[in-house]
PDB file as gemmi writes it, atoms N, CA and C in Angstrom:
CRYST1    1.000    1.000    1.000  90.00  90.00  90.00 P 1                      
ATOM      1  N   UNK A   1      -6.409 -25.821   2.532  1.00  0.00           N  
ATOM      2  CA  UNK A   1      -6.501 -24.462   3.057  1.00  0.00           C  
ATOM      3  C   UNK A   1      -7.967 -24.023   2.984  1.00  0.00           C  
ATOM      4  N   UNK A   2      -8.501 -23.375   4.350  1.00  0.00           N  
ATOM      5  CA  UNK A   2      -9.904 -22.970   3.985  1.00  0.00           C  
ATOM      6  C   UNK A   2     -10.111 -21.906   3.264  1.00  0.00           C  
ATOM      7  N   UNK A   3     -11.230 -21.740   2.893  1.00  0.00           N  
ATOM      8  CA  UNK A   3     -11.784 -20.816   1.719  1.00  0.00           C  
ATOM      9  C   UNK A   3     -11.003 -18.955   1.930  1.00  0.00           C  
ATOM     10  N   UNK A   4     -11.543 -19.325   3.587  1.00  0.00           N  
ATOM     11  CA  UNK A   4     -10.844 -17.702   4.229  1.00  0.00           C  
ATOM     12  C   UNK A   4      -9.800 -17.284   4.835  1.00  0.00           C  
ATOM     13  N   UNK A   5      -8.911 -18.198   4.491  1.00  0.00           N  
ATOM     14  CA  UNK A   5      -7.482 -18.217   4.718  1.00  0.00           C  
ATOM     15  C   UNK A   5      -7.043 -17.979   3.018  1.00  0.00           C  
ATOM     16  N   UNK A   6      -7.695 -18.372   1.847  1.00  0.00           N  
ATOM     17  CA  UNK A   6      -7.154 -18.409   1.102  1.00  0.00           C  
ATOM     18  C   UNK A   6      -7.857 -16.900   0.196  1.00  0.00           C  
ATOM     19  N   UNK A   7      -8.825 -16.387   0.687  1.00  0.00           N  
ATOM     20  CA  UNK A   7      -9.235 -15.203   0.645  1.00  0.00           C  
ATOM     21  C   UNK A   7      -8.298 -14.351   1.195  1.00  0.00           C  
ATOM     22  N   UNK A   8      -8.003 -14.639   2.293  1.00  0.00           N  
ATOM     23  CA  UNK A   8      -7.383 -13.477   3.093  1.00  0.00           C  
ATOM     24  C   UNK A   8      -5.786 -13.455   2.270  1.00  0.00           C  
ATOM     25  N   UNK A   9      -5.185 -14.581   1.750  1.00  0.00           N  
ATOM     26  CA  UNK A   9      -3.939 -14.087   1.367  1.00  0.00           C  
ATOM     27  C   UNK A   9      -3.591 -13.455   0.107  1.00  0.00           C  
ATOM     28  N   UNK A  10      -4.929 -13.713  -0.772  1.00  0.00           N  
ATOM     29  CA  UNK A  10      -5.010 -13.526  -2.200  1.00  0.00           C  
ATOM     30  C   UNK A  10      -5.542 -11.549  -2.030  1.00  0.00           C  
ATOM     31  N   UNK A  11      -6.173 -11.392  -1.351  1.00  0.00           N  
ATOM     32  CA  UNK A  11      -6.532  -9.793  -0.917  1.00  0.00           C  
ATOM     33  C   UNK A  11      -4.568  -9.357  -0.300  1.00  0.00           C  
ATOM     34  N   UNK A  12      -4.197  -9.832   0.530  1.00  0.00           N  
ATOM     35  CA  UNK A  12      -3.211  -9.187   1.016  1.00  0.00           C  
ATOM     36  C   UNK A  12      -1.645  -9.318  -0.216  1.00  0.00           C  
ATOM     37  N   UNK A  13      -1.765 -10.242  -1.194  1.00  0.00           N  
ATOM     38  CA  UNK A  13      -0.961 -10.195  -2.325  1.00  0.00           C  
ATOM     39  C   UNK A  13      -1.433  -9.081  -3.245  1.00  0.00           C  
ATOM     40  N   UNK A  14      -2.931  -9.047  -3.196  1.00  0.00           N  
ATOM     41  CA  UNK A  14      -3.106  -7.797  -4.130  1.00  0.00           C  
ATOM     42  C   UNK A  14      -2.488  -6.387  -3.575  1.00  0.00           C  
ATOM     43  N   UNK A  15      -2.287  -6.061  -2.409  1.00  0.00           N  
ATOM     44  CA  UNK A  15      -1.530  -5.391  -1.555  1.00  0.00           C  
ATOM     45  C   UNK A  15      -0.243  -5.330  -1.777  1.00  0.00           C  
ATOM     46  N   UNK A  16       0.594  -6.220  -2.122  1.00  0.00           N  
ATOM     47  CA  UNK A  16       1.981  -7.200  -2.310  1.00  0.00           C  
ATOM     48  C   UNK A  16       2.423  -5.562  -3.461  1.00  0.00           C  
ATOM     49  N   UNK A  17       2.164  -4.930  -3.487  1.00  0.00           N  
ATOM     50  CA  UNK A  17       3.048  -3.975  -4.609  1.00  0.00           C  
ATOM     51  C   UNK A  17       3.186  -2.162  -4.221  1.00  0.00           C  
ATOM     52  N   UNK A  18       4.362  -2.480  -3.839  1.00  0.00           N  
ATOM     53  CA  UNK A  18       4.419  -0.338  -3.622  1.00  0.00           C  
ATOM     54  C   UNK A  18       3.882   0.449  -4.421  1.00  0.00           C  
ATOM     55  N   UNK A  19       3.731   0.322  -5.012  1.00  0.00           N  
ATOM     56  CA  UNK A  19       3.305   1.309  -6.474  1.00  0.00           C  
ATOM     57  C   UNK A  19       1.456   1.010  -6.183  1.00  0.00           C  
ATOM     58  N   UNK A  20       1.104   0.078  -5.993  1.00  0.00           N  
ATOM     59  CA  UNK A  20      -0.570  -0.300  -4.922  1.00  0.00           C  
ATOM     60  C   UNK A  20      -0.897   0.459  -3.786  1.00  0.00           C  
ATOM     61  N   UNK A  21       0.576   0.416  -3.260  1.00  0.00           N  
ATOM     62  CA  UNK A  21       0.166   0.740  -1.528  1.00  0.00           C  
ATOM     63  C   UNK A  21       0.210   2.100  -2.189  1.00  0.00           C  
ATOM     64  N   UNK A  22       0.907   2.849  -2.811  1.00  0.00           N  
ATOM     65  CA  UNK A  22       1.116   4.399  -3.181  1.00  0.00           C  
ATOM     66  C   UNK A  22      -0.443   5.020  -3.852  1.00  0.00           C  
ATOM     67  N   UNK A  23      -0.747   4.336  -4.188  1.00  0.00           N  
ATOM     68  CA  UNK A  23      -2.375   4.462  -5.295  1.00  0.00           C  
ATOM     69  C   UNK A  23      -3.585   4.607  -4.144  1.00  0.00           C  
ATOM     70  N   UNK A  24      -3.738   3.703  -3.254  1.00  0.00           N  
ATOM     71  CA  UNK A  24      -4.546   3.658  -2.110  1.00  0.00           C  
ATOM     72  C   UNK A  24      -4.555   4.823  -1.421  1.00  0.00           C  
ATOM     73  N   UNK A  25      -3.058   5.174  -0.889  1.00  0.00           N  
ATOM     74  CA  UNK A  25      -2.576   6.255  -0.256  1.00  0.00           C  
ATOM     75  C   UNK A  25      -3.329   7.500  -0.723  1.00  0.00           C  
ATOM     76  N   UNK A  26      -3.273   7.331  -2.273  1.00  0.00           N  
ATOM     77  CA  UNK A  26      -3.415   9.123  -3.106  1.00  0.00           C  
ATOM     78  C   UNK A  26      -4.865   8.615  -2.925  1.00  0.00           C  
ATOM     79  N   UNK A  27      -6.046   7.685  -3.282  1.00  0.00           N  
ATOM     80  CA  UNK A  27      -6.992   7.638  -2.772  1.00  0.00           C  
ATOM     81  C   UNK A  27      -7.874   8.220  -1.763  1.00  0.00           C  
ATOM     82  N   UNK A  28      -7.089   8.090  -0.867  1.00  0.00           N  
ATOM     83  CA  UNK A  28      -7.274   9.067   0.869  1.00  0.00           C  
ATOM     84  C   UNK A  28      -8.034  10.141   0.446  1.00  0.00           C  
ATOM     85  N   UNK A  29      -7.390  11.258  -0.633  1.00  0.00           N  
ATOM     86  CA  UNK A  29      -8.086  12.387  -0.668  1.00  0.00           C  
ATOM     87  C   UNK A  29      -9.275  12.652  -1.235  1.00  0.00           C  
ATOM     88  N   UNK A  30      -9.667  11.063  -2.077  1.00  0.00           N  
ATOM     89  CA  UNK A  30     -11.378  11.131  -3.031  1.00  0.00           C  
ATOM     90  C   UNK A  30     -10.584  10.074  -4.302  1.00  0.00           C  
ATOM     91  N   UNK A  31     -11.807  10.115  -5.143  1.00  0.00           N  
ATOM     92  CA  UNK A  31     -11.481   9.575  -6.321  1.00  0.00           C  
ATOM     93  C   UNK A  31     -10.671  10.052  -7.114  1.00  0.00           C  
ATOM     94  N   UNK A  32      -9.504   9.245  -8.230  1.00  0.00           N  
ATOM     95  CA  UNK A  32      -8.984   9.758  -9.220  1.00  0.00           C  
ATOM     96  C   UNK A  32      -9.035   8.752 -10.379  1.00  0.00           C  
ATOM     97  N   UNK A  33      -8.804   9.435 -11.354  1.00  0.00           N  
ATOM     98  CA  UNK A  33      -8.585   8.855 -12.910  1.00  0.00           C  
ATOM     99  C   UNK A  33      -7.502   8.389 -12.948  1.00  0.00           C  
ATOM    100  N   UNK A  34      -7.491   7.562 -14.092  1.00  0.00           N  
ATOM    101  CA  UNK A  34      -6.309   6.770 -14.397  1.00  0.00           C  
ATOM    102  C   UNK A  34      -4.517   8.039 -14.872  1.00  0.00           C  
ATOM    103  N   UNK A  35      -5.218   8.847 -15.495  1.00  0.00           N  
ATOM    104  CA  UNK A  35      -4.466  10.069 -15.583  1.00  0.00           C  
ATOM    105  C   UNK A  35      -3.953  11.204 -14.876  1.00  0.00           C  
ATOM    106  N   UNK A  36      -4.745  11.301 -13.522  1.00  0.00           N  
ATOM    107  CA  UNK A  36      -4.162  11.330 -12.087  1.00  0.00           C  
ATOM    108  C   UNK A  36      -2.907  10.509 -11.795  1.00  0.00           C  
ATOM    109  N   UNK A  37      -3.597   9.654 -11.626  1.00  0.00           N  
ATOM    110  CA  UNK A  37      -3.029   8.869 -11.245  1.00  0.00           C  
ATOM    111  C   UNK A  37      -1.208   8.280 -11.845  1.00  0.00           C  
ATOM    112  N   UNK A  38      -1.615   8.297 -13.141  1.00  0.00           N  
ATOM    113  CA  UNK A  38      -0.257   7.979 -13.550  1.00  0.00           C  
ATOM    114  C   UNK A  38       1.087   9.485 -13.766  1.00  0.00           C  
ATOM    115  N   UNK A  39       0.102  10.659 -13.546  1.00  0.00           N  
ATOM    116  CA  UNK A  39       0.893  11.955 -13.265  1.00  0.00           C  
ATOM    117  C   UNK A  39       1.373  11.835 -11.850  1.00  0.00           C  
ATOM    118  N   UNK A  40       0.755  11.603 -10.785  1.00  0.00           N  
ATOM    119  CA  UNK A  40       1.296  12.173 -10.024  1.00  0.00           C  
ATOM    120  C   UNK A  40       2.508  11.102  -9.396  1.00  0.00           C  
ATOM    121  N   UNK A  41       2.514   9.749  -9.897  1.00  0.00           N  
ATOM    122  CA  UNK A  41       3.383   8.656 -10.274  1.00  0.00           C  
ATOM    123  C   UNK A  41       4.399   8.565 -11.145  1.00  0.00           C  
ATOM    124  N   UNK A  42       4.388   9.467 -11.853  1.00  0.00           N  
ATOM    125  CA  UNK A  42       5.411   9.481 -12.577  1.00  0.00           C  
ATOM    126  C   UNK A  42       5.196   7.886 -13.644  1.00  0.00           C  
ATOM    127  N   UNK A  43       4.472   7.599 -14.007  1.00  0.00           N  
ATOM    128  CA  UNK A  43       4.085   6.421 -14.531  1.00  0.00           C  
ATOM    129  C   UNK A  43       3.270   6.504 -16.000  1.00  0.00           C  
ATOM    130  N   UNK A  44       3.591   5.457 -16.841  1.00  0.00           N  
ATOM    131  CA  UNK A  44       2.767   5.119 -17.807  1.00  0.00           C  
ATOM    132  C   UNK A  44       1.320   4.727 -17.702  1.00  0.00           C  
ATOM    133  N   UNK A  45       0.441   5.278 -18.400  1.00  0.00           N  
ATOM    134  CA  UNK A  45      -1.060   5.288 -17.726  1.00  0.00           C  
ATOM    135  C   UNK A  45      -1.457   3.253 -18.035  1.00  0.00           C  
ATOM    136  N   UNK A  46      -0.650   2.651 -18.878  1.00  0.00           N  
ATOM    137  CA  UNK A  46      -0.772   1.537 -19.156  1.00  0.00           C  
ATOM    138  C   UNK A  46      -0.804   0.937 -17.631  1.00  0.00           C  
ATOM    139  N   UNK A  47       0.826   1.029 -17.427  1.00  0.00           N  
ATOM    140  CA  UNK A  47       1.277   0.786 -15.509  1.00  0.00           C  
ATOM    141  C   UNK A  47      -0.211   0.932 -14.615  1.00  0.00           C  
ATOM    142  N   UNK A  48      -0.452   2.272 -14.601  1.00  0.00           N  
ATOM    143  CA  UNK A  48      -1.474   2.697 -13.714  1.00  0.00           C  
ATOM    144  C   UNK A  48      -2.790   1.864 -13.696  1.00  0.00           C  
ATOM    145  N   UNK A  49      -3.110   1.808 -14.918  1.00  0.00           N  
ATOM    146  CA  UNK A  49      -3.735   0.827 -15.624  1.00  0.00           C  
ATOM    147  C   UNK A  49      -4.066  -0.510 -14.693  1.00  0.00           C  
ATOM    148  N   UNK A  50      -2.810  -1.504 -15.094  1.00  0.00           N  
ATOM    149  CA  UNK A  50      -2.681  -2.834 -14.507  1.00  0.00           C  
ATOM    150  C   UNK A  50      -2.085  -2.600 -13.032  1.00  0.00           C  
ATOM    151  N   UNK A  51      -1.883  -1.689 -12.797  1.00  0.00           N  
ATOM    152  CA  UNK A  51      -2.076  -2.132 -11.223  1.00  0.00           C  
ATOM    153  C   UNK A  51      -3.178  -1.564 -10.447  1.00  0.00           C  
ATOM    154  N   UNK A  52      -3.969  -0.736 -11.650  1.00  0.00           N  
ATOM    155  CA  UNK A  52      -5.787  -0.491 -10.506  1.00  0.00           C  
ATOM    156  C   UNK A  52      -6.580  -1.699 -10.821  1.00  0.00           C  
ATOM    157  N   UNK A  53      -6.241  -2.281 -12.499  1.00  0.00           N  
ATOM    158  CA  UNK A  53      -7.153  -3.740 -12.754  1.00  0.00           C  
ATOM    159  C   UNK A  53      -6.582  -4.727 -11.367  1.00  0.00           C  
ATOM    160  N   UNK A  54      -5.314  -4.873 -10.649  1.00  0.00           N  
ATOM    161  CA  UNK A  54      -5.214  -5.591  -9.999  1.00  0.00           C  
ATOM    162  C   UNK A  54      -6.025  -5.588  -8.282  1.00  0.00           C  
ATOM    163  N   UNK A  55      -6.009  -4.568  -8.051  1.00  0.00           N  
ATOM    164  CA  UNK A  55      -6.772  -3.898  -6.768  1.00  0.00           C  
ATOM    165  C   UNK A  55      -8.415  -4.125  -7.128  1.00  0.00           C  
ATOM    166  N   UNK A  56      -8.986  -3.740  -8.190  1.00  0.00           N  
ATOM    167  CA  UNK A  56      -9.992  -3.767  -8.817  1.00  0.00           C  
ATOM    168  C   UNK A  56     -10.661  -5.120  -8.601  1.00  0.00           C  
ATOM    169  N   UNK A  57      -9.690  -6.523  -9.742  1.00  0.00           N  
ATOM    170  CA  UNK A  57     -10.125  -7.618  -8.989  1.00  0.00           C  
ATOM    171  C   UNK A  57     -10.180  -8.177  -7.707  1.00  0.00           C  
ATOM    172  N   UNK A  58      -9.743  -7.424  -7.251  1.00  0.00           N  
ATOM    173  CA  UNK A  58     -10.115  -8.297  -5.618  1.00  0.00           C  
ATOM    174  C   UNK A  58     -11.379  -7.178  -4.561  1.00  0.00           C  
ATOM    175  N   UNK A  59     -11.498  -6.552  -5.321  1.00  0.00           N  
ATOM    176  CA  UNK A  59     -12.621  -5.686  -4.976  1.00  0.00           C  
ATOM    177  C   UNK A  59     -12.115  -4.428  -3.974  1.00  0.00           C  
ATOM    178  N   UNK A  60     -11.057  -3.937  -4.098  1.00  0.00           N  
ATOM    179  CA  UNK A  60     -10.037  -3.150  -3.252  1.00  0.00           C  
ATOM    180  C   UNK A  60     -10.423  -1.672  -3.353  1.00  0.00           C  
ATOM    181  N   UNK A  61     -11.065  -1.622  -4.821  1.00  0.00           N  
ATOM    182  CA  UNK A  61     -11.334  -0.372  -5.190  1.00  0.00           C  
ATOM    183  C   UNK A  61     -12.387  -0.438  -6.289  1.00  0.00           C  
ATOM    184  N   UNK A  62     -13.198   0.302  -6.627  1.00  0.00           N  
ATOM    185  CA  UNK A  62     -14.509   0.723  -7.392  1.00  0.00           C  
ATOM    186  C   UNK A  62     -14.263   1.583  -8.266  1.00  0.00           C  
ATOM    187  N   UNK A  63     -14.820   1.609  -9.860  1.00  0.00           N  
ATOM    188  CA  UNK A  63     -14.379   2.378 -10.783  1.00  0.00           C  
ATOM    189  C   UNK A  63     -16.171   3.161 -11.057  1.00  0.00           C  
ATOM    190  N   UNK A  64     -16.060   4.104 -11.589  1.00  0.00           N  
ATOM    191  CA  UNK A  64     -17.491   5.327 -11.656  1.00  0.00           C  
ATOM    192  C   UNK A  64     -16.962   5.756 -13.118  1.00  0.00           C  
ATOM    193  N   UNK A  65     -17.808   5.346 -13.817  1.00  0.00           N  
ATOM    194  CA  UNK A  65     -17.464   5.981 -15.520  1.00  0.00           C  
ATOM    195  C   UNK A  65     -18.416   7.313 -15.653  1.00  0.00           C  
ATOM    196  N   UNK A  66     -17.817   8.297 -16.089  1.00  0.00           N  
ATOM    197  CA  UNK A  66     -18.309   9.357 -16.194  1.00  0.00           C  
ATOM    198  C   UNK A  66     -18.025  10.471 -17.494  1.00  0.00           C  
ATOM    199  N   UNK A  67     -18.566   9.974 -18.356  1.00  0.00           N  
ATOM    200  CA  UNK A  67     -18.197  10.544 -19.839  1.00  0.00           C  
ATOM    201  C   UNK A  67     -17.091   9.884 -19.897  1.00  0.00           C  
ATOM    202  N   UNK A  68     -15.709  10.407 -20.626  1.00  0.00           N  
ATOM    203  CA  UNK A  68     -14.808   9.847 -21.163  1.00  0.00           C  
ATOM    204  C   UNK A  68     -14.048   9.594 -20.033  1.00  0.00           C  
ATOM    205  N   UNK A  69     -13.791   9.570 -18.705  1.00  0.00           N  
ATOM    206  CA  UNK A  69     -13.291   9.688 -17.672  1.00  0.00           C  
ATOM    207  C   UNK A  69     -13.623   8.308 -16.681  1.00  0.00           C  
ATOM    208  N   UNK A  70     -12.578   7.309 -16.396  1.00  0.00           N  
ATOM    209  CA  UNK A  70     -13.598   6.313 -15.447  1.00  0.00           C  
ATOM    210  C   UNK A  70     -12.498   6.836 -14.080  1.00  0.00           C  
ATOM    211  N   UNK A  71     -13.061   7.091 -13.105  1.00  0.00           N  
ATOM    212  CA  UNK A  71     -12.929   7.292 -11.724  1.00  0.00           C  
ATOM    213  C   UNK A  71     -12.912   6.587 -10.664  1.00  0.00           C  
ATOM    214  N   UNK A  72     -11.531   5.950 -10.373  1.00  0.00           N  
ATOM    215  CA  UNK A  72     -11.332   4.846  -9.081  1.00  0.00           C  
ATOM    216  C   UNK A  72     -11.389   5.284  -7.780  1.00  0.00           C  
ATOM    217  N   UNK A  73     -11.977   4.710  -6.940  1.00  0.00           N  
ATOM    218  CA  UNK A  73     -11.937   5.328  -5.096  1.00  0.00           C  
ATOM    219  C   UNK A  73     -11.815   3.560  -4.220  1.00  0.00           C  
ATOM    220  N   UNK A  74     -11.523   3.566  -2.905  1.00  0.00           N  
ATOM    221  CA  UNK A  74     -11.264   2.624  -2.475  1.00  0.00           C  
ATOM    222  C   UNK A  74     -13.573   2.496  -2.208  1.00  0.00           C  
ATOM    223  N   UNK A  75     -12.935   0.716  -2.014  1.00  0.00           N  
ATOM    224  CA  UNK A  75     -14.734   0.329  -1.878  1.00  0.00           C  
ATOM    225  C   UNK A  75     -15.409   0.525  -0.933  1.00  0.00           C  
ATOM    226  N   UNK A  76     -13.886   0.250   0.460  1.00  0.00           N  
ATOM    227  CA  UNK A  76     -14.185   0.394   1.815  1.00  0.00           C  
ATOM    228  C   UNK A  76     -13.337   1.244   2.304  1.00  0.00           C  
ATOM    229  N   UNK A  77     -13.582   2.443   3.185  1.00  0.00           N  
ATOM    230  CA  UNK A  77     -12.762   3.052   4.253  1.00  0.00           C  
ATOM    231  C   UNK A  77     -11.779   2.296   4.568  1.00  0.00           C  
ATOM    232  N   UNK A  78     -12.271   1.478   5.402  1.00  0.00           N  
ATOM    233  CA  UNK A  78     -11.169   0.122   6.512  1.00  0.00           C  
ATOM    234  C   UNK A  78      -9.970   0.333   5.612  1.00  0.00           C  
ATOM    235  N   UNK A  79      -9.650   0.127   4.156  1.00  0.00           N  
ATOM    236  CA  UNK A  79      -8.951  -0.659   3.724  1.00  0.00           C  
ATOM    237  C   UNK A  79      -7.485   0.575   4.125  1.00  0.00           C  
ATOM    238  N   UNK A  80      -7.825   2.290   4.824  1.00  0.00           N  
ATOM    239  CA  UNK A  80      -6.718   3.087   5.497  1.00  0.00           C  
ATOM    240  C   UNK A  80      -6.574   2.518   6.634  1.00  0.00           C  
ATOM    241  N   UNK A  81      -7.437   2.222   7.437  1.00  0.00           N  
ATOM    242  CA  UNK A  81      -7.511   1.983   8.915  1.00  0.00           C  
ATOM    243  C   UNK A  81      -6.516   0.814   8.831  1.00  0.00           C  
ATOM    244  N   UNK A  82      -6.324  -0.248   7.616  1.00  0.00           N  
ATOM    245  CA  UNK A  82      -5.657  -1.500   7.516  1.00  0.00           C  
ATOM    246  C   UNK A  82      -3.898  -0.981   7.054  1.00  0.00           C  
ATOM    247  N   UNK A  83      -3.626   0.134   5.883  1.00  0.00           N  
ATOM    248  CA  UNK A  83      -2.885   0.062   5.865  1.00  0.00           C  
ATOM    249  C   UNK A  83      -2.175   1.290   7.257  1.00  0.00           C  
ATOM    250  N   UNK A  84      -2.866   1.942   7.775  1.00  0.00           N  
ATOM    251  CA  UNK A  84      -2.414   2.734   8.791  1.00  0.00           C  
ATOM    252  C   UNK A  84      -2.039   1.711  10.199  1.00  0.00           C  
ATOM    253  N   UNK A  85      -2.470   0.833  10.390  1.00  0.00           N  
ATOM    254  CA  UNK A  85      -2.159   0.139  11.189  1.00  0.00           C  
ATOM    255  C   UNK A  85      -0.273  -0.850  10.640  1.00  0.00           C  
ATOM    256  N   UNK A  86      -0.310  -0.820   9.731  1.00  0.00           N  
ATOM    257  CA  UNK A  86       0.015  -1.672   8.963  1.00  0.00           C  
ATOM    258  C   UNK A  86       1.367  -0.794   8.791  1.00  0.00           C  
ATOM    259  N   UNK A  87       1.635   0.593   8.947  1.00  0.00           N  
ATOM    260  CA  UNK A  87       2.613   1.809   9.028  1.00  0.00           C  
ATOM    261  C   UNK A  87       2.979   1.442  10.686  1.00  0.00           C  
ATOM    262  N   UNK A  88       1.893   1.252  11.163  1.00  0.00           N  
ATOM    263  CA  UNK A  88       2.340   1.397  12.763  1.00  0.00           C  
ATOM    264  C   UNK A  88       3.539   0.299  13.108  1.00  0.00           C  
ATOM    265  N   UNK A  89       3.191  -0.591  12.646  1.00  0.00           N  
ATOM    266  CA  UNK A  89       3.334  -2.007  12.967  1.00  0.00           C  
ATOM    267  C   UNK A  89       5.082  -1.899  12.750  1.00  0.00           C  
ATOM    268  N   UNK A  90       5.201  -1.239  11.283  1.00  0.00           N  
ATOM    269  CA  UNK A  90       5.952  -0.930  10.853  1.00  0.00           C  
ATOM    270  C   UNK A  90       7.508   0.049  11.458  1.00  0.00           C  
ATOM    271  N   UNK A  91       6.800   0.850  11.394  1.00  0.00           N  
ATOM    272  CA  UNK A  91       7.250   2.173  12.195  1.00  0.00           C  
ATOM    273  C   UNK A  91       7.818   1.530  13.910  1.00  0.00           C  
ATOM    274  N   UNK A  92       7.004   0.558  14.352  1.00  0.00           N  
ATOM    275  CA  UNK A  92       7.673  -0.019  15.693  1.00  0.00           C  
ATOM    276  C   UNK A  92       8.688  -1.393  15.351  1.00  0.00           C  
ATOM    277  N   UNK A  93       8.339  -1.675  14.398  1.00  0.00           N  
ATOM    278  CA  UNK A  93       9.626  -2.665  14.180  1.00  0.00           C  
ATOM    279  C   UNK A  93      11.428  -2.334  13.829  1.00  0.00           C  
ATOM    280  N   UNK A  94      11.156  -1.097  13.236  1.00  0.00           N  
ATOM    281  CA  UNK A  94      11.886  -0.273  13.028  1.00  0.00           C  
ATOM    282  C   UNK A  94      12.549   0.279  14.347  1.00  0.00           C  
ATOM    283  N   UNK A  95      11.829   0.963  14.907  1.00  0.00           N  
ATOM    284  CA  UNK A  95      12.171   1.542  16.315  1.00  0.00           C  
ATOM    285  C   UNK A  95      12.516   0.649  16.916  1.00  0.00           C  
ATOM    286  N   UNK A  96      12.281  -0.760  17.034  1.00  0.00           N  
ATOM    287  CA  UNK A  96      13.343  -1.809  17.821  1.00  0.00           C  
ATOM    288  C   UNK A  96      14.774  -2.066  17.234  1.00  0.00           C  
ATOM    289  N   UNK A  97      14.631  -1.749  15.727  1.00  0.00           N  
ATOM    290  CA  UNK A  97      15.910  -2.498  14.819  1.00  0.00           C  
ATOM    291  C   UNK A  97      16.456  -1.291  15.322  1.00  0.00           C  
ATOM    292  N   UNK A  98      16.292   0.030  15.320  1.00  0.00           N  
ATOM    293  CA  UNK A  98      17.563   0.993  15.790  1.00  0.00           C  
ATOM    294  C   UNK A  98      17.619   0.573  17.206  1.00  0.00           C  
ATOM    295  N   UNK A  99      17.014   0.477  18.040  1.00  0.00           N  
ATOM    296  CA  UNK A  99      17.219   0.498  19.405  1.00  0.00           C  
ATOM    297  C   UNK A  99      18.521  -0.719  19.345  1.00  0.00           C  
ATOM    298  N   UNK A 100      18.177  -1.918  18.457  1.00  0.00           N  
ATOM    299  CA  UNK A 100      19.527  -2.741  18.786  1.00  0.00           C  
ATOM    300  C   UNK A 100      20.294  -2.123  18.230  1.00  0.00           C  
ATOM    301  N   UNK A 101      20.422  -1.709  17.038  1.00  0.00           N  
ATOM    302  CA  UNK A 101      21.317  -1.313  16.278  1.00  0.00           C  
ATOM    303  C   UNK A 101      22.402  -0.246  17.412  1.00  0.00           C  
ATOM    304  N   UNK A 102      21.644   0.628  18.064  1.00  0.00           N  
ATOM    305  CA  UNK A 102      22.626   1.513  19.176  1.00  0.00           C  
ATOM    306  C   UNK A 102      23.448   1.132  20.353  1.00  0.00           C  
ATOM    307  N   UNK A 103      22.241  -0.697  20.844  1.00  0.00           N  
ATOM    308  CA  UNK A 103      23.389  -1.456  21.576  1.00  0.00           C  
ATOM    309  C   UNK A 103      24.477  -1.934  21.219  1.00  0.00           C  
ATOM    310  N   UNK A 104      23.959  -2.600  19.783  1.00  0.00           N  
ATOM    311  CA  UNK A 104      25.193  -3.268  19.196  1.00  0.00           C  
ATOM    312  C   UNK A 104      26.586  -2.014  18.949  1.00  0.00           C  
ATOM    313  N   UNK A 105      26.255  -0.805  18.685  1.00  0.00           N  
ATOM    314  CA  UNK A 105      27.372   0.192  18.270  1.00  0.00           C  
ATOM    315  C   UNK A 105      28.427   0.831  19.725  1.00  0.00           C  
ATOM    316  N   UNK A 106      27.282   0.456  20.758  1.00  0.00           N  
ATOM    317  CA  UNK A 106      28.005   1.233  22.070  1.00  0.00           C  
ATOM    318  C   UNK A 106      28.576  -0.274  22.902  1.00  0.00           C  
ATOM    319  N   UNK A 107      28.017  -1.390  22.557  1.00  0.00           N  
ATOM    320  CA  UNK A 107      28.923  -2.617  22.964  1.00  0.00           C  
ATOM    321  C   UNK A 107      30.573  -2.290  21.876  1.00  0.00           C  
ATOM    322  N   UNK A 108      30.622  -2.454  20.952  1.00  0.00           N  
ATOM    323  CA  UNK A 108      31.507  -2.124  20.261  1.00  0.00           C  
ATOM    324  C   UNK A 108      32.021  -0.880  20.614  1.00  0.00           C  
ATOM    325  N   UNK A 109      31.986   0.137  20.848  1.00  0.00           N  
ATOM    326  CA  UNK A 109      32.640   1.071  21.836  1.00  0.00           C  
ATOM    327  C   UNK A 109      33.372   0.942  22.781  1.00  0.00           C  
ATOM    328  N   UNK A 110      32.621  -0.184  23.788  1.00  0.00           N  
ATOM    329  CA  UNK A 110      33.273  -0.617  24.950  1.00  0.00           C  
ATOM    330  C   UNK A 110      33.982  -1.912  25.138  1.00  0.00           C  
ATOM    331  N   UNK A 111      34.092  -2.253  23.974  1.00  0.00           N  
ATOM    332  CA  UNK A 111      35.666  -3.095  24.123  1.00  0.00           C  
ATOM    333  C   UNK A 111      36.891  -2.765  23.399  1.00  0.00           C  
ATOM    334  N   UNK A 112      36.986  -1.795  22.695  1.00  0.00           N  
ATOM    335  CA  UNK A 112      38.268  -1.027  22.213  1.00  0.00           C  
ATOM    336  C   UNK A 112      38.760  -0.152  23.464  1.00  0.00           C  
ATOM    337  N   UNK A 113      39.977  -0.406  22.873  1.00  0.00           N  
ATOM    338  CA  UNK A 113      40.916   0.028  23.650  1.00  0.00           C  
ATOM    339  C   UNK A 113      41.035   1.344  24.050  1.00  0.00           C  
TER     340      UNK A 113                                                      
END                                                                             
């Protein structure tokens, strides 16, 4: 496997976790602390913790120590533009699964009696 195939999947596993994609998301609005962060998550700041060290290593996001306070923000913009695309993608796969889902219910309609 080349180097950037094996880059590219090891970045998109760091991705691999809802509770990641949710952290990025709250990102959007600026930097937050680990204590942000695990409030508005409903989470143990430990949790919050190991899943910003995980984003962190792959360079997903940047930490700013500031007195007793260290402060995470994403490294790059793109990385909304990636998961907003990534909603889209989403959001239309969906919109096909109902679209069958309504054939399949009105075929079944029309063979009862």
């Amino acid at each position: 496997m080349s180097q950037l195939r094996n880059f590219k999947a090891e970045f998109f596993k760091a991705l691999a976790h809802p509770l990641r994609i949710s952290i990025l998301d709250s990102l959007r609005s600026g930097e937050r602390t680990v204590a942000e962060i695990s409030a508005e998550f409903g989470i143990e700041q430990a949790n919050a913790s190991q899943q910003l060290a995980v984003l962190r290593n792959k360079n997903i996001i940047v930490a700013r120590k500031a007195g007793a306070n260290v402060y995470y923000s994403v490294s790059d913009p793109a990385i909304f533009k990636l998961l907003d695309v990534a909603r889209d993608i989403f959001n239309n796969h969906l919109i096909g699964i109902r679209s069958m889902l309504e054939e399949i219910k009105a075929e079944g309609r029309r063979k009862r009696p």
